[in-house]
C-alpha positions as CSV (number, residue, x, y, z in Angstrom):
1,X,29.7,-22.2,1.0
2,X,32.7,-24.3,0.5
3,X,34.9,-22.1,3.3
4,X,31.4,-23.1,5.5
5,X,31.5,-26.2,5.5
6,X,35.8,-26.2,5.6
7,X,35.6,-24.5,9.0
8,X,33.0,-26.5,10.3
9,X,33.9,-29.6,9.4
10,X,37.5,-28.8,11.4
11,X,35.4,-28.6,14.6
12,X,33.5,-31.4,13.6
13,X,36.2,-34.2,12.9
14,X,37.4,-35.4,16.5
15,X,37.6,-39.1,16.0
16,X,39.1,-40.3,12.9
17,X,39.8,-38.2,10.0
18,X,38.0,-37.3,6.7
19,X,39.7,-36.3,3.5
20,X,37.3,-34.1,1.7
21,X,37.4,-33.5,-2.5
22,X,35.5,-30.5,-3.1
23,X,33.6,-29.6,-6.5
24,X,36.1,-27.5,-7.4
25,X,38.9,-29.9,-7.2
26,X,40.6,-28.5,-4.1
27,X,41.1,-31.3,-1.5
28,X,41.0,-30.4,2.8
29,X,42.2,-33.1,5.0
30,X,40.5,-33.2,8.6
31,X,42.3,-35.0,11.0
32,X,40.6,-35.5,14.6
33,X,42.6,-35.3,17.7
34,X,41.6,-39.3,18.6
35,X,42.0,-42.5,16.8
36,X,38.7,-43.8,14.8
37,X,37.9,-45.0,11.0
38,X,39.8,-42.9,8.1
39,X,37.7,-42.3,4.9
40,X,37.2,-39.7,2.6
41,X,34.6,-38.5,0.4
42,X,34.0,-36.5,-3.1
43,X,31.4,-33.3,-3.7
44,X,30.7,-33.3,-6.5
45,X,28.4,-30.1,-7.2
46,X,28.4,-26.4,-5.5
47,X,24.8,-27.1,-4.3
48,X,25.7,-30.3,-2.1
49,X,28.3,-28.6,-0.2
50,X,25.7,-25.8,0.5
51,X,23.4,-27.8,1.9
52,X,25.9,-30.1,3.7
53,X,26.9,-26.5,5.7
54,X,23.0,-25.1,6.3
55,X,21.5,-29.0,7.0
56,X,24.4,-31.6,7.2
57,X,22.2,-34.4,8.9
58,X,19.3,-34.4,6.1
59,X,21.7,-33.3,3.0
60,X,24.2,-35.5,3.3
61,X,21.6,-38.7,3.0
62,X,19.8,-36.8,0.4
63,X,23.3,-36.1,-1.6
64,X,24.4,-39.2,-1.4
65,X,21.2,-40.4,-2.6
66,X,21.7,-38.3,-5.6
67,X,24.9,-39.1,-6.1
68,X,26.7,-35.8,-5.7
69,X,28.1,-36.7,-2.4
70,X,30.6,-40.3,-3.2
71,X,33.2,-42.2,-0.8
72,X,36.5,-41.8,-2.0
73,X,38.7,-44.6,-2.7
74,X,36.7,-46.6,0.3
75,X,33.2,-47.5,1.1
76,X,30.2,-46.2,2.5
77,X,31.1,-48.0,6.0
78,X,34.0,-46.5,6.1
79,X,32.8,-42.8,5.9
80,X,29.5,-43.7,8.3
81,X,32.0,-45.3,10.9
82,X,33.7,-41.9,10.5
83,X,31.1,-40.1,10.9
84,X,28.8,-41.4,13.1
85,X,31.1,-40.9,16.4
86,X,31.5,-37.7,15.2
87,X,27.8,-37.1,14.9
88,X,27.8,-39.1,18.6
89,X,30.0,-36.2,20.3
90,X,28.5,-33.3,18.5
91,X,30.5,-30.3,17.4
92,X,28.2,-28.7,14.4
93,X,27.0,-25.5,15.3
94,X,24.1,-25.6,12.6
95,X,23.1,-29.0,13.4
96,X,23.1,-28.4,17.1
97,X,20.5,-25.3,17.1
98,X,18.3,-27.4,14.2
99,X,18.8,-30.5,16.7
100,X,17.6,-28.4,19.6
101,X,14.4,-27.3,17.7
102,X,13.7,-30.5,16.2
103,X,13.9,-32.0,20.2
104,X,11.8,-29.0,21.3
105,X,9.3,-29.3,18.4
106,X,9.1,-33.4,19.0
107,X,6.3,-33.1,21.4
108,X,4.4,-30.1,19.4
109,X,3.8,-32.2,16.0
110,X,0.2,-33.4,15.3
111,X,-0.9,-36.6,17.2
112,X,-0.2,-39.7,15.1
113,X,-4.2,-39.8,14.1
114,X,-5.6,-42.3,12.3
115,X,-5.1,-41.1,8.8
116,X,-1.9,-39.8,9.4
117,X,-0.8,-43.0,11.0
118,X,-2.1,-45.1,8.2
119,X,-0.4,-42.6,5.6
120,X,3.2,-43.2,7.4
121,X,2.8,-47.0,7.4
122,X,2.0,-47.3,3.9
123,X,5.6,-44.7,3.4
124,X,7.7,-48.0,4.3
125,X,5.6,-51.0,4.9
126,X,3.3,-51.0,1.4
127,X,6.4,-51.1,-1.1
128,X,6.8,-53.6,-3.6
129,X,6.6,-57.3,-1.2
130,X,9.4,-58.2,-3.2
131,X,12.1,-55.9,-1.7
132,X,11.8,-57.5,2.2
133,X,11.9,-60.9,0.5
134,X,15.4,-60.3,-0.5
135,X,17.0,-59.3,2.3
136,X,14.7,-60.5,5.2
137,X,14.4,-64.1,6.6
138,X,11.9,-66.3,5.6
139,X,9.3,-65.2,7.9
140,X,9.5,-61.9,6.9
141,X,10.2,-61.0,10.7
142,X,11.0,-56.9,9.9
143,X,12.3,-56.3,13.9
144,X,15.0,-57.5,15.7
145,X,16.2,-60.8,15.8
146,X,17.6,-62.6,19.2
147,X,20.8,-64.1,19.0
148,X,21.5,-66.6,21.3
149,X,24.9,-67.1,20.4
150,X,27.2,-65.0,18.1
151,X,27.0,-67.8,14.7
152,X,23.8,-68.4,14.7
153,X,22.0,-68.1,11.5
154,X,19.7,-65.1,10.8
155,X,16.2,-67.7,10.5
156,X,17.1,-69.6,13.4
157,X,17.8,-66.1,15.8
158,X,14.5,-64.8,14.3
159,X,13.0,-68.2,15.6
160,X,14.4,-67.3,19.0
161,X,13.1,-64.0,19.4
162,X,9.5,-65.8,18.6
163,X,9.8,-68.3,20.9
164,X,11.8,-65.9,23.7
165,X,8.4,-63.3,23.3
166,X,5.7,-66.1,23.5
167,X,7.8,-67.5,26.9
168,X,7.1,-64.3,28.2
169,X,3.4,-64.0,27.2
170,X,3.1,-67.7,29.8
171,X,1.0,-69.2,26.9
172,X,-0.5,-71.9,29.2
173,X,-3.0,-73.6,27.5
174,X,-4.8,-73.3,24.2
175,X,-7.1,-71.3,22.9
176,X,-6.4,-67.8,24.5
177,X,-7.1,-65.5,22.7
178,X,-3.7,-62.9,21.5
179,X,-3.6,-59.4,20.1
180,X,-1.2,-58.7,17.7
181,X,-0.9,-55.0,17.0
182,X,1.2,-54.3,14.5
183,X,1.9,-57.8,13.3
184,X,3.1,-57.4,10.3
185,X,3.3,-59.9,7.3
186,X,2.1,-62.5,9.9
187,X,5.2,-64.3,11.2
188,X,4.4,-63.7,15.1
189,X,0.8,-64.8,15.0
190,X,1.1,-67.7,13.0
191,X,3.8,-69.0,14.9
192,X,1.4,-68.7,18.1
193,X,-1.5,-70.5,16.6
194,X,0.8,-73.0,14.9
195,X,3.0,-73.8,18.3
196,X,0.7,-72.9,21.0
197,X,-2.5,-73.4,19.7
198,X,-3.8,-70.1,20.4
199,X,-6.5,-68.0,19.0
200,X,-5.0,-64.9,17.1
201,X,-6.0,-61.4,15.9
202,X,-3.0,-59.8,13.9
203,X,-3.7,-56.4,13.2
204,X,-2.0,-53.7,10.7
205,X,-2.5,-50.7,9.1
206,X,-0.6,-51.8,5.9
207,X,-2.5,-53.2,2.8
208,X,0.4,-54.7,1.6
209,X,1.1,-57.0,4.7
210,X,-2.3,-57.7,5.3
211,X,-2.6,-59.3,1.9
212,X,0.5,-60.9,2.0
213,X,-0.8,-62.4,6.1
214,X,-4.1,-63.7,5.0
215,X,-2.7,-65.8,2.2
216,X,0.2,-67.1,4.4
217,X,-2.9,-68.1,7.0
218,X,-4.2,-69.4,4.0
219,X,-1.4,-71.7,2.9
220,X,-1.0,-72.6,6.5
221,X,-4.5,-74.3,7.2
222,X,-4.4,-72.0,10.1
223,X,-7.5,-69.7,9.1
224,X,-9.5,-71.3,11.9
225,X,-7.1,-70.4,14.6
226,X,-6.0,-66.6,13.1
227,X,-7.6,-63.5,11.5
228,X,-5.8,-60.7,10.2
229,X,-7.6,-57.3,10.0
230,X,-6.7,-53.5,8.8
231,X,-7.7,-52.1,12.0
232,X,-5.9,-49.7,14.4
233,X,-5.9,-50.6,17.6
234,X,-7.4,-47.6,18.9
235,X,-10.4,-48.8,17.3
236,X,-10.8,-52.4,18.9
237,X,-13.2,-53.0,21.2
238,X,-12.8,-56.4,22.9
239,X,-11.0,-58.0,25.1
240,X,-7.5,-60.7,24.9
241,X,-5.9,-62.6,27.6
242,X,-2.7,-61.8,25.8
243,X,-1.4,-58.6,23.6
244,X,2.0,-58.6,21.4
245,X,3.5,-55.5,19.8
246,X,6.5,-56.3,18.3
247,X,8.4,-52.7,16.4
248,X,5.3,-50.8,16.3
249,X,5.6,-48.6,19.7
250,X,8.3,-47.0,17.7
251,X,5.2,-45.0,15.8
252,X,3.3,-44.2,18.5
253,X,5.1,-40.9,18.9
254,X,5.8,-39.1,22.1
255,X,2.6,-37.0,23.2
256,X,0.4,-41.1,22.8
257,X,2.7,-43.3,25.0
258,X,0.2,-42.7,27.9
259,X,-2.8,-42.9,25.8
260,X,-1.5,-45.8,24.0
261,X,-1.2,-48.0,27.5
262,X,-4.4,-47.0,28.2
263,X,-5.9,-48.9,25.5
264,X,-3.1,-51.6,26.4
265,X,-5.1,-51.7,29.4
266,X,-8.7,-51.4,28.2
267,X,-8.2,-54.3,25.5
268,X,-6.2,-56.8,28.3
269,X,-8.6,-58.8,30.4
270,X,-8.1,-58.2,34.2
271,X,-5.2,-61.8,34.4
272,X,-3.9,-60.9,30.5
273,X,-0.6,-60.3,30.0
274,X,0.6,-58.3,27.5
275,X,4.3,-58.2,25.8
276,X,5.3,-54.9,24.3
277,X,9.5,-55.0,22.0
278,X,10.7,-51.6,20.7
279,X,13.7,-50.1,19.5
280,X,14.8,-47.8,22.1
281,X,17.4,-45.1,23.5
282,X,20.0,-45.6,26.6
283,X,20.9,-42.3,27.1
284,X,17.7,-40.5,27.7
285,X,15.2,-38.7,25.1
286,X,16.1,-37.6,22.0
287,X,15.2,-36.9,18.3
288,X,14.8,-39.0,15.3
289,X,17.7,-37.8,12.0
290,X,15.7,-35.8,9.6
291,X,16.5,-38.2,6.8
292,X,15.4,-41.0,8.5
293,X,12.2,-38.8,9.1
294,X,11.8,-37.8,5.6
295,X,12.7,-40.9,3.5
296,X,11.8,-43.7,5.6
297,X,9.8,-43.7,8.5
298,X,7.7,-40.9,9.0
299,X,6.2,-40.1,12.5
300,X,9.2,-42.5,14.1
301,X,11.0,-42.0,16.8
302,X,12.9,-44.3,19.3
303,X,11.9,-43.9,22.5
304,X,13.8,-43.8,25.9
305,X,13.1,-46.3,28.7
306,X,12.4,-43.4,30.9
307,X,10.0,-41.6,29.1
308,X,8.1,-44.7,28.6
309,X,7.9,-45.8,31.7
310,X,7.1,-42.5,32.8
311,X,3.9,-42.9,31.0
312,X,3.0,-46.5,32.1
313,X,3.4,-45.6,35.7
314,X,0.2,-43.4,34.7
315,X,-1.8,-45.9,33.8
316,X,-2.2,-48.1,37.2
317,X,-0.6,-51.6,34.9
318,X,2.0,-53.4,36.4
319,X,5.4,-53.5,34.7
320,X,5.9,-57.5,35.9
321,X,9.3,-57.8,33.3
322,X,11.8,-55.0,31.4
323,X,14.7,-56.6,29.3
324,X,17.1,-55.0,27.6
325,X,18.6,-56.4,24.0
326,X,21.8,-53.9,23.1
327,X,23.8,-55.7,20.2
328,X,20.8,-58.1,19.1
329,X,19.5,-55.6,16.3
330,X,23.1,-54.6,15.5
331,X,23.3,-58.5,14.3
332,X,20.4,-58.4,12.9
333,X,21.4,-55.0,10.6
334,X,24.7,-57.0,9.7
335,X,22.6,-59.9,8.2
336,X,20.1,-57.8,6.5
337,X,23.2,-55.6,4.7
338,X,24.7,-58.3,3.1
339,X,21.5,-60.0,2.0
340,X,20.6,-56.5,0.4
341,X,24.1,-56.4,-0.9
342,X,23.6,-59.6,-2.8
343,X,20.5,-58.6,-4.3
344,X,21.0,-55.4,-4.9
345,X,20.9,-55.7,-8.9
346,X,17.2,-57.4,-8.1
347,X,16.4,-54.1,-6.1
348,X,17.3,-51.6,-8.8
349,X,15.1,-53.1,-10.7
350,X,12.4,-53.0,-8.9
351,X,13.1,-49.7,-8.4
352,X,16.0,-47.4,-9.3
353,X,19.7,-46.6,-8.2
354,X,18.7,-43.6,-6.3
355,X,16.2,-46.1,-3.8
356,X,19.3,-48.2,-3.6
357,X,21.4,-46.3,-2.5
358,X,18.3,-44.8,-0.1
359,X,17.9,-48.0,1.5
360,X,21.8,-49.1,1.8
361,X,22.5,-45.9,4.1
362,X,19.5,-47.0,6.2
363,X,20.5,-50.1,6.6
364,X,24.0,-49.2,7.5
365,X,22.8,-46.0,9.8
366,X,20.6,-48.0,11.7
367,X,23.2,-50.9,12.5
368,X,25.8,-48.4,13.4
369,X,22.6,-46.9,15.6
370,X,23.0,-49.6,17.7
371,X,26.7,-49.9,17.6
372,X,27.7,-46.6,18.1
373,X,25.4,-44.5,19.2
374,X,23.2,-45.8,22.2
375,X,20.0,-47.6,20.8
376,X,19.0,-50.9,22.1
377,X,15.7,-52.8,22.2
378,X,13.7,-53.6,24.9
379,X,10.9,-55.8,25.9
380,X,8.3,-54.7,28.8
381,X,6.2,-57.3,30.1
382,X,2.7,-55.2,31.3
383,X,0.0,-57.2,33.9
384,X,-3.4,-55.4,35.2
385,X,-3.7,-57.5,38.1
386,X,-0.2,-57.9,40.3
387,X,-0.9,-61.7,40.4
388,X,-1.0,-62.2,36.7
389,X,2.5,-63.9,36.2
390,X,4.5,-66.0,38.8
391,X,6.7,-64.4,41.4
392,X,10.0,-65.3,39.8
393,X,10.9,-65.4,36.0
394,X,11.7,-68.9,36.3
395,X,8.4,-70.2,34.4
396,X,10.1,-67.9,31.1
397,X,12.8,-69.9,31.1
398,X,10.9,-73.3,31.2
399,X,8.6,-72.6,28.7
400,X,12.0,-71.6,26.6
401,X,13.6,-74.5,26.8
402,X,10.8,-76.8,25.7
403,X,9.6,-75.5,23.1
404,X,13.3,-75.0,21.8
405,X,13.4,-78.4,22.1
406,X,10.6,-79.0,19.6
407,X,11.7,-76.5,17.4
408,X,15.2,-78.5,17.2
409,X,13.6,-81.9,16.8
């Protein structure tokens, strides 16, 4: 397989070049016709370069997990930032017919149901609670933060993307009573009952989080004001003035996006106002890498504005607000890399090298997501009634500012 995945790694290379050590010792040097990041990488087994030619965009995560596939006198960002604007442009035959059935197939897997849903959760969200403490702020916020200028601190820009969401949710006056599907370890809805005095319902389908929330709520003195439940919302059967979803419309999966702003609707009282973030796409549908799939979130995909809004506009809701974040969760991927970097002797042993190495290529494929290869956030404000929320935006903006202002005092 080694002459393969020789000829079709000449096509491949276009940006860049990648100096390739087989296992047999040879060495091929693939230089693309436009500048980009040089690296170079060592296989070192017969069987990795097999499947690197039959199923390059699962086997070479799963190789390099296993440590048969190694950067070569460089590091791993060097061979992703090769890579990845070579995966961008396209150019392997194999991976562009599997990449055309995986796209085609998106929309004919099972429906996320209620087991399965619960079963890919607990896949990322139920490790050991001592991973996301090394690498994740304080708060445990697992989404994108919101940088409102380029230095500022990973807590403080996960402080801002609190406070920027609850602006948009126009939380008036106290005691309103907030959804929070998907919250989490509890970040989001104690921040809203602690700072805005509202009445919270965080909801997850992870044990681990939910455990880790009600203690937090605990601690807090704020079990009067918040309740944390292992429900899924397609269960619930009340009514909020306000709903938050922060980085769980990401699991919905295709064929639910309709269905699942149904039940925004049916759980939003007639003047709520509900605030939906998600990792997203800028240049239309697509398809979710196979490793990422496999190894760390099952059932995810990114969806595209356009898709999505194609289902809202079913629905009869008002879409009152869209914003777009492009380089906020490529920040945010920075910070997180370095604090898993530091820690990394901690994670090993909590684990092993293989999960390591797993979860450093995540890390690093997801920032370079962002950086190289069209994904954004984006935040849709939803209304039932057209009168919900002001005519202009400037209300956001105040509520903002002052409660910034208490944050900084």
């Amino acid at each position: 397989m080694k002459s393969v995945l020789d000829a079709l790694l000449k096509r491949f290379i276009y940006f860049g070049s990648l100096t390739v050590t087989y296992s047999d010792g040879t060495q091929r040097y693939y230089p693309g016709e436009k500048p980009g990041r040089k690296s170079a990488i060592r296989i070192l087994s017969s069987a990795a370069e097999r499947a690197l030619a039959l199923k390059p965009a699962l086997a070479f995560g799963e190789e390099y997990m296993n440590g048969t596939v190694v950067p070569d006198g460089c590091s791993l960002e060097d061979v992703m930032w090769t890579l990845m604007p070579n995966i961008e442009r396209g150019g392997l035959l194999s991976e562009d017919i599997s990449g055309k059935l995986r796209y085609v197939s998106r929309v004919l897997r099972p429906l996320n149901s209620l087991k399965r849903s619960r079963t890919n959760v607990a896949h990322h969200y139920d490790l050991n609670g001592s991973l996301y403490e090394l690498f994740l702020d304080k708060d445990r916020q697992y989404s994108c933060a919101y940088f409102e200028h380029d230095d500022m601190p990973l807590d403080d820009a996960q402080i801002a993307k609190k406070r920027h969401i609850a602006a948009k949710l126009k939380l008036d006056h106290a005691g309103l009573e907030v959804l929070d599907i998907g919250c989490g370890w509890g970040g989001m809805a104690l921040t809203l009952a602690r700072d805005y005095g509202v009445k919270v319902t965080g909801i997850t389908l992870s044990v681990e989080q939910l455990q880790v929330a009600r203690q937090r709520a605990k601690e807090e003195g704020l079990e009067g004001l918040v309740s944390f439940e292992l429900l899924d919302y397609r269960t619930l059967n009340r009514q909020f003035d306000r709903i938050v979803s922060v980085g769980m419309f990401e699991h919905v999966g295709v064929r639910q996006y309709e269905s699942f702003f149904n039940h925004i609707k049916r759980l939003l009282r007639p003047e709520g106002v509900a605030v939906i973030h998600s990792i997203g796409r800028m240049d239309g549908p697509g398809m979710t890498n196979p490793w990422i799939t496999k190894y760390i979130f099952p059932g995810g995909y990114s969806p595209a504005l356009s898709e999505t809004l194609a289902a809202l506009e079913q629905t009869g809701l008002w879409l009152t607000d869209c914003e777009v974040w492009r380089l906020h969760y490529a920040k945010t991927l920075a910070h997180w890399r370095v604090r898993f970097e530091t820690n990394k002797d901690k994670v090993r042993a909590l684990y092993d090298e293989r999960f390591v190495r797993m979860f450093e290529l995540y890390l690093l494929a997801s920032e370079l997501a962002f950086r190289i290869q069209g994904h954004m956030n984006f935040q849709l404000q939803i209304t039932r009634d057209i009168e919900a929320v002001p005519l202009t935006r400037d209300y956001m903006f105040v509520a903002e500012q002052a409660q910034r202002a208490k944050d900084e005092a």
